[in-house]
PDB file with SEQRES, HELIX, SHEET and CRYST1 records, atoms N, CA, C and O in Angstrom:
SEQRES   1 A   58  UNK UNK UNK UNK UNK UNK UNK UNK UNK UNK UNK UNK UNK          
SEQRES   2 A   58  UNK UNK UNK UNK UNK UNK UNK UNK UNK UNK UNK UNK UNK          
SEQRES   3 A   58  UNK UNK UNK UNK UNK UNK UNK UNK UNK UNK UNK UNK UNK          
SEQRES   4 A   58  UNK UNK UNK UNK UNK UNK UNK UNK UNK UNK UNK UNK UNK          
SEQRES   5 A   58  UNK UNK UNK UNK UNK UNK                                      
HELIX    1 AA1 UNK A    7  UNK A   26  1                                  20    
HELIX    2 AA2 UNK A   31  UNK A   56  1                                  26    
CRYST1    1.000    1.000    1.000  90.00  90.00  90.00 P 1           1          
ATOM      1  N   UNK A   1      -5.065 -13.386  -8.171  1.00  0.00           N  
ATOM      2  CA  UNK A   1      -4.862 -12.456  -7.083  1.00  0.00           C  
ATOM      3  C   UNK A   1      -4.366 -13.225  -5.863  1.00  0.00           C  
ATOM      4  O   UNK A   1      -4.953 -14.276  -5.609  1.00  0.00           O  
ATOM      5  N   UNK A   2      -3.252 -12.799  -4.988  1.00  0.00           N  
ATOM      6  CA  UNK A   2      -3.171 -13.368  -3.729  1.00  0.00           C  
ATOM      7  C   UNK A   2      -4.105 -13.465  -2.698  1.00  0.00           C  
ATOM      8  O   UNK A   2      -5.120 -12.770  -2.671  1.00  0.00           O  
ATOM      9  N   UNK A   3      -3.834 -14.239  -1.900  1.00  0.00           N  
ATOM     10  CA  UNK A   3      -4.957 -14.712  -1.169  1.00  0.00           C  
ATOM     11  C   UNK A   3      -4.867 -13.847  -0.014  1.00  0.00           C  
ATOM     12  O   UNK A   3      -3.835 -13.247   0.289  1.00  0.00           O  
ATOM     13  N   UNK A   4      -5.952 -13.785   0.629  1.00  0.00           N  
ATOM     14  CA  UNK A   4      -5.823 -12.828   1.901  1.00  0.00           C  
ATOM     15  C   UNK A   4      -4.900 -12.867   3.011  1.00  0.00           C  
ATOM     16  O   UNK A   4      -4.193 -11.973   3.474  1.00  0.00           O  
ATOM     17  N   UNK A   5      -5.079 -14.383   3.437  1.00  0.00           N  
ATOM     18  CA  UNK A   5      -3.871 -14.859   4.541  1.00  0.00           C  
ATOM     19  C   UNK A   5      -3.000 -14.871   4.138  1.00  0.00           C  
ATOM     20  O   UNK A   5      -2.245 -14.719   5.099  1.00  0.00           O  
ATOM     21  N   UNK A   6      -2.139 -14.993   2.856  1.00  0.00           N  
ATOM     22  CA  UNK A   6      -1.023 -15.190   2.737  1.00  0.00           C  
ATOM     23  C   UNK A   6      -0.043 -13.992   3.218  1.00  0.00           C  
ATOM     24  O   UNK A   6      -0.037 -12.865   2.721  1.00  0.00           O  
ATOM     25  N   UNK A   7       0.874 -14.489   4.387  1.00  0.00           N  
ATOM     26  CA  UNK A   7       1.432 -13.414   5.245  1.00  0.00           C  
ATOM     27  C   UNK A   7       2.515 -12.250   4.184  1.00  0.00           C  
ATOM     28  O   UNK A   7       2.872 -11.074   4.249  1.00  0.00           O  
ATOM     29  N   UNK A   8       2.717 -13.398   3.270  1.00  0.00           N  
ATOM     30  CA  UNK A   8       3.895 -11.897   2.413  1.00  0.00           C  
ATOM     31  C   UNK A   8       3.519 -11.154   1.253  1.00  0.00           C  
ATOM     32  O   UNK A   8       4.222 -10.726   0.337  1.00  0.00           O  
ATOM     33  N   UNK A   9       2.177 -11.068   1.467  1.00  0.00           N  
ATOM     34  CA  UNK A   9       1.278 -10.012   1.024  1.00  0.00           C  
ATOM     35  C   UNK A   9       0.952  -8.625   2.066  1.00  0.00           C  
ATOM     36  O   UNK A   9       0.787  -7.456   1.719  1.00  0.00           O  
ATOM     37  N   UNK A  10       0.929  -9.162   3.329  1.00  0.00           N  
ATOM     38  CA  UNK A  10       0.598  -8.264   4.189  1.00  0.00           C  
ATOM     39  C   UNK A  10       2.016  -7.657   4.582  1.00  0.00           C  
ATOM     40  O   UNK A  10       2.082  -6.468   4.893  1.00  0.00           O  
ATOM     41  N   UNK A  11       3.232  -8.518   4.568  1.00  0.00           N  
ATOM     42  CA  UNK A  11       4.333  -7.550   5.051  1.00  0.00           C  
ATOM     43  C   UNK A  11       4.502  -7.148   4.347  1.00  0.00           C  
ATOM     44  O   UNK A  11       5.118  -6.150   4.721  1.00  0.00           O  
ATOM     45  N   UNK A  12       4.360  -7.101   2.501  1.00  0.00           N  
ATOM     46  CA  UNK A  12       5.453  -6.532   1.647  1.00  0.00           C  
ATOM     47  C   UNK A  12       3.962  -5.065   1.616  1.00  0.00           C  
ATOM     48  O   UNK A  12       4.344  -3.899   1.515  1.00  0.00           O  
ATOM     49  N   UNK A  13       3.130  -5.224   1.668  1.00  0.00           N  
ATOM     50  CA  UNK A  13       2.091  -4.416   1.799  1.00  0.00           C  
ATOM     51  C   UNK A  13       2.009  -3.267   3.198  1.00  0.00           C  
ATOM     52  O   UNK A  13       1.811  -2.054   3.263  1.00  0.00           O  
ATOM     53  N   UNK A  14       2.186  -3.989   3.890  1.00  0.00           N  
ATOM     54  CA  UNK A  14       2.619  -3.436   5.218  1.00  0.00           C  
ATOM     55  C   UNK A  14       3.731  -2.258   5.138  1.00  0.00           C  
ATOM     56  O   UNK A  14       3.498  -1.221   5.759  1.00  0.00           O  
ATOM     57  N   UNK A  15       4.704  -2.357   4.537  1.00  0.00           N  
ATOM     58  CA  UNK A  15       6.086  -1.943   4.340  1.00  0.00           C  
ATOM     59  C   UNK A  15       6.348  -0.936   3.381  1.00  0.00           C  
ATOM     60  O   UNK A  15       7.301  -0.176   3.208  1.00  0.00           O  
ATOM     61  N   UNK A  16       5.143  -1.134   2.730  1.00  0.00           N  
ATOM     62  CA  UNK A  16       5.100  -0.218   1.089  1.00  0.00           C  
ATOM     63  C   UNK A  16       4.571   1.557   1.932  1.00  0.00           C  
ATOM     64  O   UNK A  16       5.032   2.688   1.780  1.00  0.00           O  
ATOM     65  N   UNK A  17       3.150   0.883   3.012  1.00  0.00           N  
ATOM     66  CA  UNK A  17       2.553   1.668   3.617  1.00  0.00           C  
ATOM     67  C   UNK A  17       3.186   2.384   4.713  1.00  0.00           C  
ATOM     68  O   UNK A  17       2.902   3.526   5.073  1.00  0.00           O  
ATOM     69  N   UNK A  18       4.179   1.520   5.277  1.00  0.00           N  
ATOM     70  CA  UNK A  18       4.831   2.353   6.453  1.00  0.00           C  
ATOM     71  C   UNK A  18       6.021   3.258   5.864  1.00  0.00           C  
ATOM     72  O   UNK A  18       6.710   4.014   6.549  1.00  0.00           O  
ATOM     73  N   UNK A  19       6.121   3.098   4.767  1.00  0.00           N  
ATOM     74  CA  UNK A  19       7.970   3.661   4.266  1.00  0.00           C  
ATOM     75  C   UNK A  19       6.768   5.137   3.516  1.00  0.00           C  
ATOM     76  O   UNK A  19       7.366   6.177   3.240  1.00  0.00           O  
ATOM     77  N   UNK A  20       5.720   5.122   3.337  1.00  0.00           N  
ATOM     78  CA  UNK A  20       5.495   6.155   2.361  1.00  0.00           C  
ATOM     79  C   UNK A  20       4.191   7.335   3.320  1.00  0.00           C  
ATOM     80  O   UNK A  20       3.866   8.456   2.928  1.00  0.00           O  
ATOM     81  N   UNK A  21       3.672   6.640   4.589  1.00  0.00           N  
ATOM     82  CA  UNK A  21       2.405   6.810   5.142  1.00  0.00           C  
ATOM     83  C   UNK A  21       3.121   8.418   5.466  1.00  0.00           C  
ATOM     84  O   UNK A  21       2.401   9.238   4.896  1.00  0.00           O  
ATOM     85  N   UNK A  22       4.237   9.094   6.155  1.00  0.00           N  
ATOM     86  CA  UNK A  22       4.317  10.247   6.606  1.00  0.00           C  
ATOM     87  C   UNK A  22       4.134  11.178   5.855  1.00  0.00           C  
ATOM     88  O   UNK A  22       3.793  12.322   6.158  1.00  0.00           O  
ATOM     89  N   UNK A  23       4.426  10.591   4.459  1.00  0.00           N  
ATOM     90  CA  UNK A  23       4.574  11.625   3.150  1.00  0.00           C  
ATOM     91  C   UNK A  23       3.178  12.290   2.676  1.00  0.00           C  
ATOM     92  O   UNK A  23       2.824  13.373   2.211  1.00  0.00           O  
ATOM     93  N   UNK A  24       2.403  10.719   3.145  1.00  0.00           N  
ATOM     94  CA  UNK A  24       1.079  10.949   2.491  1.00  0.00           C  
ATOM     95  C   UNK A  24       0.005  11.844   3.758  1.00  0.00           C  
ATOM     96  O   UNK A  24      -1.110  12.359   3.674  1.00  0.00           O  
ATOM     97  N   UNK A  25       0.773  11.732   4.625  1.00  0.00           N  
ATOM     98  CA  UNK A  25       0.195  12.498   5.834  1.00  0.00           C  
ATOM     99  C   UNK A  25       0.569  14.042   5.626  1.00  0.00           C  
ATOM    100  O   UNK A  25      -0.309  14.895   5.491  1.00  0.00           O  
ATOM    101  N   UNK A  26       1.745  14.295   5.612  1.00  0.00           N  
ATOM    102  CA  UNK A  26       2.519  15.818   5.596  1.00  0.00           C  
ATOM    103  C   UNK A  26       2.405  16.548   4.678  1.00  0.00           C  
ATOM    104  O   UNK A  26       2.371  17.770   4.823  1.00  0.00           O  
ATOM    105  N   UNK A  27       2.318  15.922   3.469  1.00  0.00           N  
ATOM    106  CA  UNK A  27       1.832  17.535   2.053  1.00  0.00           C  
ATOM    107  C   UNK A  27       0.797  17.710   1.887  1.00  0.00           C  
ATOM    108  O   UNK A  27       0.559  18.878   1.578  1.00  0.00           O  
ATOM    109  N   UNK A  28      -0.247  16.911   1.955  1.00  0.00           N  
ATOM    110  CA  UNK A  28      -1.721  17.650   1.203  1.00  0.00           C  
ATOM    111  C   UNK A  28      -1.763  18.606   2.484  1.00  0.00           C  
ATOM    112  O   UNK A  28      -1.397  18.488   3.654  1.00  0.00           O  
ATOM    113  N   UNK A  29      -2.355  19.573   1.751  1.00  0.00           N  
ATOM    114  CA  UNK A  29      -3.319  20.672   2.628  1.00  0.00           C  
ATOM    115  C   UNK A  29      -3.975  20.658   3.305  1.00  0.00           C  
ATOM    116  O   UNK A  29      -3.797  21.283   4.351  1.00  0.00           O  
ATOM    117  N   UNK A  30      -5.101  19.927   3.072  1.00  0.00           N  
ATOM    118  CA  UNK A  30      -6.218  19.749   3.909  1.00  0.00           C  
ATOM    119  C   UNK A  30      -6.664  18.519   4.096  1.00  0.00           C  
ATOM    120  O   UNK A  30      -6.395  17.741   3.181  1.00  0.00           O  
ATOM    121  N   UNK A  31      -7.360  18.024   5.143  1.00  0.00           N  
ATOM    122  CA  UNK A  31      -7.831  17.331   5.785  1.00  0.00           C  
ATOM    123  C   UNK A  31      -8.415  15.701   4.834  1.00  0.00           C  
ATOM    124  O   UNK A  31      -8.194  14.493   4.924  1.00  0.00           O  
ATOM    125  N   UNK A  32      -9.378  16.773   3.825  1.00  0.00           N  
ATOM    126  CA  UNK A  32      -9.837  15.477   2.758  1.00  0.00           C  
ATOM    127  C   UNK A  32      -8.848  15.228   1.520  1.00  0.00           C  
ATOM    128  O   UNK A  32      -9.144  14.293   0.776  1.00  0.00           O  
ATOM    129  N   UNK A  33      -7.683  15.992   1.226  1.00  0.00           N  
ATOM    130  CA  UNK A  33      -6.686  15.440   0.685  1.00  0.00           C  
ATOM    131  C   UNK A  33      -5.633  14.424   1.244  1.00  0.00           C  
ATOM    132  O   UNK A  33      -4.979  13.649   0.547  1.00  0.00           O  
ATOM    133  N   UNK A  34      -5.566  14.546   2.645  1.00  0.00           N  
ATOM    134  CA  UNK A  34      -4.687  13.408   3.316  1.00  0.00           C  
ATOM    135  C   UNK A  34      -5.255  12.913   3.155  1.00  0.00           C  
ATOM    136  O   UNK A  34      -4.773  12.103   2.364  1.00  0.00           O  
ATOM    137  N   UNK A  35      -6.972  12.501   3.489  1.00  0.00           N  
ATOM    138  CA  UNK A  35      -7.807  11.225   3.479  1.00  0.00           C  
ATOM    139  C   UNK A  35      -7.769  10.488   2.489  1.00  0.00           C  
ATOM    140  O   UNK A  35      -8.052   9.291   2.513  1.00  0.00           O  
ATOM    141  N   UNK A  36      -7.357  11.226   1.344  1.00  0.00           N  
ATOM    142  CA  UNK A  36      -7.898  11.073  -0.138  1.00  0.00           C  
ATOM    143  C   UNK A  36      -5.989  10.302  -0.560  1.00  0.00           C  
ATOM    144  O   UNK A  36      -5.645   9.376  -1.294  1.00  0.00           O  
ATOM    145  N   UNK A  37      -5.141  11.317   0.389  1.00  0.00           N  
ATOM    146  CA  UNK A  37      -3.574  10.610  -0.194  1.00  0.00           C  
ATOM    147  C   UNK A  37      -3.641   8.998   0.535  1.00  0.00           C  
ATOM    148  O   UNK A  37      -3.301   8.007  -0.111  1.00  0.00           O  
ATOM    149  N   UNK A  38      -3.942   8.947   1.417  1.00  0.00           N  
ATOM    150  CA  UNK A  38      -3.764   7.744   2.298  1.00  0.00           C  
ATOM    151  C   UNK A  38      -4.391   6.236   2.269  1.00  0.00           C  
ATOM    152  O   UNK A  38      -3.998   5.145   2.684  1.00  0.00           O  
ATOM    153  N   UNK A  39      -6.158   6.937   1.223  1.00  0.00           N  
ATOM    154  CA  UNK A  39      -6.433   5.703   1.015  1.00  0.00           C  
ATOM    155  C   UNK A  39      -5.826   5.480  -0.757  1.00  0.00           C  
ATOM    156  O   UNK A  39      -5.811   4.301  -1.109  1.00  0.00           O  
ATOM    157  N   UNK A  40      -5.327   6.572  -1.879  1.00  0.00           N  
ATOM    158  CA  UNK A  40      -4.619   5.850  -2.761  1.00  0.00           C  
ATOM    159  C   UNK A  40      -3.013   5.637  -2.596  1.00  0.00           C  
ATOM    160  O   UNK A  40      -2.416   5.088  -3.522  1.00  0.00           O  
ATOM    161  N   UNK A  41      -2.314   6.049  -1.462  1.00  0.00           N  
ATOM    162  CA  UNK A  41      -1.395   5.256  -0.556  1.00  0.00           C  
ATOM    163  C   UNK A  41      -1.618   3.631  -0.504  1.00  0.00           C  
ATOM    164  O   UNK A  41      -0.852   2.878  -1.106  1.00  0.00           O  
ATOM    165  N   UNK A  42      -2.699   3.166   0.242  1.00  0.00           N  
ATOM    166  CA  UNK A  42      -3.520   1.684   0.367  1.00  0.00           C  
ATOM    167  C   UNK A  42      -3.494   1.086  -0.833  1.00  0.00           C  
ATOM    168  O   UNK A  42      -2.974  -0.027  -0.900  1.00  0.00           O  
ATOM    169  N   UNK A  43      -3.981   1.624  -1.877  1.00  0.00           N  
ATOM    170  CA  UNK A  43      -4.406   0.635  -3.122  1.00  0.00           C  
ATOM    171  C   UNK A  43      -3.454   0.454  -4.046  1.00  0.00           C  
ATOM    172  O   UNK A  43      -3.434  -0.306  -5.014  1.00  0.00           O  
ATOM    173  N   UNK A  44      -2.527   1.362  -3.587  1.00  0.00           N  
ATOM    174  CA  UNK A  44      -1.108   1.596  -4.597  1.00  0.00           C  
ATOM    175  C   UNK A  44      -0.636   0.328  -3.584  1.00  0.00           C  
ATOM    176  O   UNK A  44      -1.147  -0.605  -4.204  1.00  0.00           O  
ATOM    177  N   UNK A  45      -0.169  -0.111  -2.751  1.00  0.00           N  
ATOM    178  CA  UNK A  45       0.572  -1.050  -1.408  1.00  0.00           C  
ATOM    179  C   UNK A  45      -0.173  -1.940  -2.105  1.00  0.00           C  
ATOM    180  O   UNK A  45       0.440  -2.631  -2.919  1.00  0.00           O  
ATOM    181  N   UNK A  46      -1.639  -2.140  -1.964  1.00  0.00           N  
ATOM    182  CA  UNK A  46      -2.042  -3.184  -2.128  1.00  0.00           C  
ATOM    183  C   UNK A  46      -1.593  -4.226  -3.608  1.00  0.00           C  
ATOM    184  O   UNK A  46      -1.235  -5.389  -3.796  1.00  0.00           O  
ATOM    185  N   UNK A  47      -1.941  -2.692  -4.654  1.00  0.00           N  
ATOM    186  CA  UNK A  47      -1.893  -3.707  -5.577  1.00  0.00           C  
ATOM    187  C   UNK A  47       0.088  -4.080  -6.204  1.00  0.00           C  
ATOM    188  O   UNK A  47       0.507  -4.975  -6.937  1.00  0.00           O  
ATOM    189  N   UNK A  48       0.792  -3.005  -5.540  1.00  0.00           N  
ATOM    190  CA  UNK A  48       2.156  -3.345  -6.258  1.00  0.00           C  
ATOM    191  C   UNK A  48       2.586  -5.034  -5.213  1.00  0.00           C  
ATOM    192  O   UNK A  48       3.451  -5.887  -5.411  1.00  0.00           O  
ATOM    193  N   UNK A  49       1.798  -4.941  -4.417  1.00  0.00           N  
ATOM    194  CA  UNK A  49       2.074  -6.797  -3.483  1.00  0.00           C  
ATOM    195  C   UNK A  49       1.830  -7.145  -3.845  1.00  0.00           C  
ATOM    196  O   UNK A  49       2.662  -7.992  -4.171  1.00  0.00           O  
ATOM    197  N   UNK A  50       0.287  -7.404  -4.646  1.00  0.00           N  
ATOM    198  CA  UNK A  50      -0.440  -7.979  -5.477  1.00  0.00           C  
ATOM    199  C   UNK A  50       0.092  -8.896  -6.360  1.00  0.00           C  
ATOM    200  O   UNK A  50      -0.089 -10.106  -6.494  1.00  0.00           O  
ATOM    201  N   UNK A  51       1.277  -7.516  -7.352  1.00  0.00           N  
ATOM    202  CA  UNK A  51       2.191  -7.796  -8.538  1.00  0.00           C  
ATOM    203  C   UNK A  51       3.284  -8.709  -8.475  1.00  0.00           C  
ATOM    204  O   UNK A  51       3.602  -9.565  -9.301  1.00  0.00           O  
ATOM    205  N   UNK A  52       4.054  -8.289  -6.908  1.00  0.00           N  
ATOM    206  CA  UNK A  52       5.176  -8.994  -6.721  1.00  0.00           C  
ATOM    207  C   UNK A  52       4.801 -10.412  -6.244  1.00  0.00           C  
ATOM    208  O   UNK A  52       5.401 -11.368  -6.736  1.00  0.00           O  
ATOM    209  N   UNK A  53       4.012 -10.569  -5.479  1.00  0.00           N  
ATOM    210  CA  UNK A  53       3.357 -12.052  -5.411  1.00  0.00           C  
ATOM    211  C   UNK A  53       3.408 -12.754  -6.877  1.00  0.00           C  
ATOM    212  O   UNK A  53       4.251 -13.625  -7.094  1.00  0.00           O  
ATOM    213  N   UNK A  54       2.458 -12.340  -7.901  1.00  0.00           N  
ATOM    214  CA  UNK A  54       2.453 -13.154  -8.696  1.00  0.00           C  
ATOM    215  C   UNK A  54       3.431 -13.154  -9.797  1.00  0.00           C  
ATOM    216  O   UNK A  54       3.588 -14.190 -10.442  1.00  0.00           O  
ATOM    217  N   UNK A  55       4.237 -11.880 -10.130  1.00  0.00           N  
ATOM    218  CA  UNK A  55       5.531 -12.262 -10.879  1.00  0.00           C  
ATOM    219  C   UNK A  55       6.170 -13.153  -9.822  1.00  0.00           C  
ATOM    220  O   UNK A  55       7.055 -13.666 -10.507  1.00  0.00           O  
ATOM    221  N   UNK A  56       6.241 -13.423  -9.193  1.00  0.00           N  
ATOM    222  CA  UNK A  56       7.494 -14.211  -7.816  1.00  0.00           C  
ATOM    223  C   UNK A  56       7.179 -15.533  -7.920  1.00  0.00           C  
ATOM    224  O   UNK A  56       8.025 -16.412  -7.758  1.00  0.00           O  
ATOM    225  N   UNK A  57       5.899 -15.777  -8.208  1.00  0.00           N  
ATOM    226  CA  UNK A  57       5.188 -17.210  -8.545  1.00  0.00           C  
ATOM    227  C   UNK A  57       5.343 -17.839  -9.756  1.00  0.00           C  
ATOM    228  O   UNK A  57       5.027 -19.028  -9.758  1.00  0.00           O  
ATOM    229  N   UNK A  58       5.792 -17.313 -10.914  1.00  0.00           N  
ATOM    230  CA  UNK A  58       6.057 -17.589 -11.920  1.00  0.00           C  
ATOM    231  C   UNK A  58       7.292 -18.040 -12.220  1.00  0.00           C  
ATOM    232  O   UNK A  58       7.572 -18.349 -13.378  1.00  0.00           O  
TER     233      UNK A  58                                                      
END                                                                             
């Protein structure tokens, strides 16, 4: 797994979240479905950086 500090985890993560965050804001219905789009928004960012980190390392 990448390491926490490593900064091009956080931009390519960063970037995943800012290009997709309005989407995940604007369709659900209600209140605990945005909550619910936004944090698997997060874990989707997190882990496709995750991926590209370590295929990129190889």
């Amino acid at each position: 797994m990448a390491a926490r500090s490593d900064p091009l985890f956080l931009i390519i993560a960063g970037a995943i979240t800012a290009l997709f965050l309005p989407f995940a804001i604007a369709f659900p219905p209600t209140f605990m479905e945005k909550v619910a789009a936004v944090v698997l928004l997060l874990l989707i960012a997190a882990g496709v950086s995750a991926l590209i980190l370590r295929l990129r390392r190889k």
